[in-house]
GUROKE-428869 format. One line per field, with one value per residue (C-alpha): residue number from 0; residue in three letters; chain; z, y, x. Coordinates in nm, 2 decimals. Each point is the difference from the previous one (the first is absolute). Layout:
residues N
num: c(NUM/...)
residu: c(ALA/...)
chaine: c(A/...)
z: c(Z/...)
y: c(Y/...)
x: c(X/...)
This chain:
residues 151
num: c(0/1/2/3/4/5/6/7/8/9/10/11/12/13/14/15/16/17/18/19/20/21/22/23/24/25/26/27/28/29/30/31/32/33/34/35/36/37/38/39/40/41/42/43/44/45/46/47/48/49/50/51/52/53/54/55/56/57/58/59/60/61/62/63/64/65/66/67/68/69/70/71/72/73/74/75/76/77/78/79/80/81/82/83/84/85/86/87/88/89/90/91/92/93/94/95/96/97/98/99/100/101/102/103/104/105/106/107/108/109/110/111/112/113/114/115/116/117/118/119/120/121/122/123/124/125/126/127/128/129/130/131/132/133/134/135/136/137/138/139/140/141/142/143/144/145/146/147/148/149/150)
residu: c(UNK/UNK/UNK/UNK/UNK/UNK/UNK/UNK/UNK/UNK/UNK/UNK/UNK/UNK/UNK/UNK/UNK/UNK/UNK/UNK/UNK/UNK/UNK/UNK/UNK/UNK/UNK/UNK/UNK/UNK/UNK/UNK/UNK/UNK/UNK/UNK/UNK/UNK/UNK/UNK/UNK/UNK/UNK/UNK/UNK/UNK/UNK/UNK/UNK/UNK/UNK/UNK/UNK/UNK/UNK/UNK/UNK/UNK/UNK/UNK/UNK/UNK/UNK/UNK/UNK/UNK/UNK/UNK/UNK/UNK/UNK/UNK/UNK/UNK/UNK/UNK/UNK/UNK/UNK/UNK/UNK/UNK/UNK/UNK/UNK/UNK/UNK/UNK/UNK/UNK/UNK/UNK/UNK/UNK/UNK/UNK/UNK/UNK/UNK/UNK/UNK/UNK/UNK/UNK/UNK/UNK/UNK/UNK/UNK/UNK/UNK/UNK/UNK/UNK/UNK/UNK/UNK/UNK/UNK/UNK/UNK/UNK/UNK/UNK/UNK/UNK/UNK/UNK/UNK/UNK/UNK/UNK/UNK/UNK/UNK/UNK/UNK/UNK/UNK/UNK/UNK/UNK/UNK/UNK/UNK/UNK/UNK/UNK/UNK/UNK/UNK)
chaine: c(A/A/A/A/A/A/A/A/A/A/A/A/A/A/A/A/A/A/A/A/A/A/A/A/A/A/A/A/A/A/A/A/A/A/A/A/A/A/A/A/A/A/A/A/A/A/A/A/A/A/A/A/A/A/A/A/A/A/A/A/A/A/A/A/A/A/A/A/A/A/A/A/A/A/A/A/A/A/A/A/A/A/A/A/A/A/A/A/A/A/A/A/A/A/A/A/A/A/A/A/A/A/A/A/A/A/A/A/A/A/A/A/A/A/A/A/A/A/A/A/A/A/A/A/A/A/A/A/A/A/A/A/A/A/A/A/A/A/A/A/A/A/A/A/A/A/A/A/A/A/A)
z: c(7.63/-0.13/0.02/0.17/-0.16/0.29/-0.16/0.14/-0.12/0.12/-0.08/0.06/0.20/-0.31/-0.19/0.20/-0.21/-0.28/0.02/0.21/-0.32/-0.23/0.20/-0.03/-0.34/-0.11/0.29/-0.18/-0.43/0.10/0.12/-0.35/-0.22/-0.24/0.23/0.18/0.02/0.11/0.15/0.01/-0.06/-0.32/-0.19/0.08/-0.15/0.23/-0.05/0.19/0.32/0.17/0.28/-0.20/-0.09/0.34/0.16/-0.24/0.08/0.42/-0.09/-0.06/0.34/0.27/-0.13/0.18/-0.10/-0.29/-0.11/-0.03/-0.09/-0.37/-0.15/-0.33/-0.30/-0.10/-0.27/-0.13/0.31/0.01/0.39/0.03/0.38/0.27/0.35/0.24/0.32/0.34/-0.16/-0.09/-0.23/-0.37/-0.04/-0.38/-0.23/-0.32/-0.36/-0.29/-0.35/0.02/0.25/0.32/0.33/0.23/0.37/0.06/0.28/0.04/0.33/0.12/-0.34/0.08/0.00/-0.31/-0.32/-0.03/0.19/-0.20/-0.35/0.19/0.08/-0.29/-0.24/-0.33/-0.23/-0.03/0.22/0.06/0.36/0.18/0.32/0.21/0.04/0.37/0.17/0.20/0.29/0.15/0.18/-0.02/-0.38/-0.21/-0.33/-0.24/-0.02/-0.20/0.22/-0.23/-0.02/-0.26/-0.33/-0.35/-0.18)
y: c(-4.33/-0.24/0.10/-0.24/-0.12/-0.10/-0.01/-0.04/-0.14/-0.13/-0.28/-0.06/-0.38/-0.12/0.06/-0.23/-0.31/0.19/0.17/-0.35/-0.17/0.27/0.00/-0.41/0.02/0.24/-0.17/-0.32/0.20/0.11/-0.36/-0.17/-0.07/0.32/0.27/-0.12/0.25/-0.05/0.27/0.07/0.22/-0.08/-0.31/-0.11/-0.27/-0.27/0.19/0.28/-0.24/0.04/0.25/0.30/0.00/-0.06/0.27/0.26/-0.10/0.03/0.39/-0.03/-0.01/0.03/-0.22/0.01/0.17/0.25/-0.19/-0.39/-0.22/-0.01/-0.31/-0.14/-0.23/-0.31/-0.18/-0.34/-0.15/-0.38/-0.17/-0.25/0.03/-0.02/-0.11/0.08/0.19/-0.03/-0.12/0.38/0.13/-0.13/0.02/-0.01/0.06/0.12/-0.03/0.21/-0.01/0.14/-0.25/0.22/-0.12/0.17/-0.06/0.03/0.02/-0.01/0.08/-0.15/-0.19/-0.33/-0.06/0.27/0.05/0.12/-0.28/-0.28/0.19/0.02/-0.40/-0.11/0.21/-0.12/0.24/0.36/0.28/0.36/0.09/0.31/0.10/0.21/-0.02/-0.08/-0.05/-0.30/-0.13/-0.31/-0.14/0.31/-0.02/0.26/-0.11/0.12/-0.11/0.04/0.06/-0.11/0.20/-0.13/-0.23/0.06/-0.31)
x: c(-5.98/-0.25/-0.40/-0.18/-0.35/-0.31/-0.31/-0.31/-0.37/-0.31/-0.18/-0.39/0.00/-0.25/0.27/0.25/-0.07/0.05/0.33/0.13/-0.08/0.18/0.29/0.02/-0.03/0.28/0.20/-0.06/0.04/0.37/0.08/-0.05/0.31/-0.07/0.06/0.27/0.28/0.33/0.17/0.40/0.29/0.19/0.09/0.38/0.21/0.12/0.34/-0.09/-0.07/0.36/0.16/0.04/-0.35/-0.13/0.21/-0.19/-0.29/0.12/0.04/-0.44/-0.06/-0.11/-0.25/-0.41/-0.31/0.07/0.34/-0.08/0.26/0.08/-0.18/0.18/-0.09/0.16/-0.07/0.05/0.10/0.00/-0.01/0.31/-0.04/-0.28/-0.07/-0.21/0.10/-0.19/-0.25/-0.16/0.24/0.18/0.41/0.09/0.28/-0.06/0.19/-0.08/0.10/0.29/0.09/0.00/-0.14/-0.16/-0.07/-0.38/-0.26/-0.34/-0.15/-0.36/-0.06/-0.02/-0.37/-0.10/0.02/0.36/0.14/-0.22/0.20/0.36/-0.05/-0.16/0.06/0.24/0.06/0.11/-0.16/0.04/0.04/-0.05/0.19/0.22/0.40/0.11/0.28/-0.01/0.23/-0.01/0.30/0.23/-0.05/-0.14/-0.17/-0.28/-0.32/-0.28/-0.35/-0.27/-0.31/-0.17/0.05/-0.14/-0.05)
């Protein structure tokens, strides 16, 4: 079983103003370009996005707190697709080098950062997501769920 961490302290209410500030302040140094980390998995070629691949990764789970979803980088992905869906979230369909499209979505991103990139954006990126199964109309298909994008 996992230890579980509570910790306690006190603070004087002078010092309020104080550790509000310090808080602000590292909240606001880990938001600047040179510390941004982005976490995943492992690095897989646009190969590896098929069935078989998918179906090893099913064996993972259950997948919650403790076992997240495996989250994968692909790189040099060029957009050849997008629209927007519902207005809230971005359909795409990306093609990489080696000419091999992949079926994207990214949920919520229409009015952020990511979204601005996946409509704008021209050239290469390096995406990072999870493989899903998705099933709409009886079909089954994969899709890419983008969780973040490395430019």
């Amino acid at each position: 079983m996992g230890t579980t961490w509570l910790l306690d302290f006190t603070l004087k209410k002078g010092n309020l103003k104080n550790f509000n500030e310090f808080i602000l302040k590292d909240f606001l140094d880990t938001g600047t370009s040179k510390n941004n980390i982005f976490l995943y998995d492992a690095e897989v070629s646009t190969l590896a996005f098929n069935e078989n691949f998918y179906n090893e990764i099913k064996k993972l789970e259950p997948f919650g707190t403790g076992n997240p979803v495996p989250t994968f980088l692909f790189k040099d992905l060029k957009i050849i697709k997008s629209k927007i869906l519902n207005n809230k979230h971005i359909s795409l369909i990306f093609k990489s080098r080696t000419g091999f499209s992949i079926k994207s979505i990214s949920f919520n991103s229409v009015n952020n950062k990511v979204g601005e990139h996946l409509m704008n954006y021209k050239n290469t990126l390096n995406v990072l997501g999870q493989i899903n199964e998705n099933i709409w109309n009886n079909k089954k298909t994969l899709q890419l769920t983008i969780r973040d994008l490395i430019l």
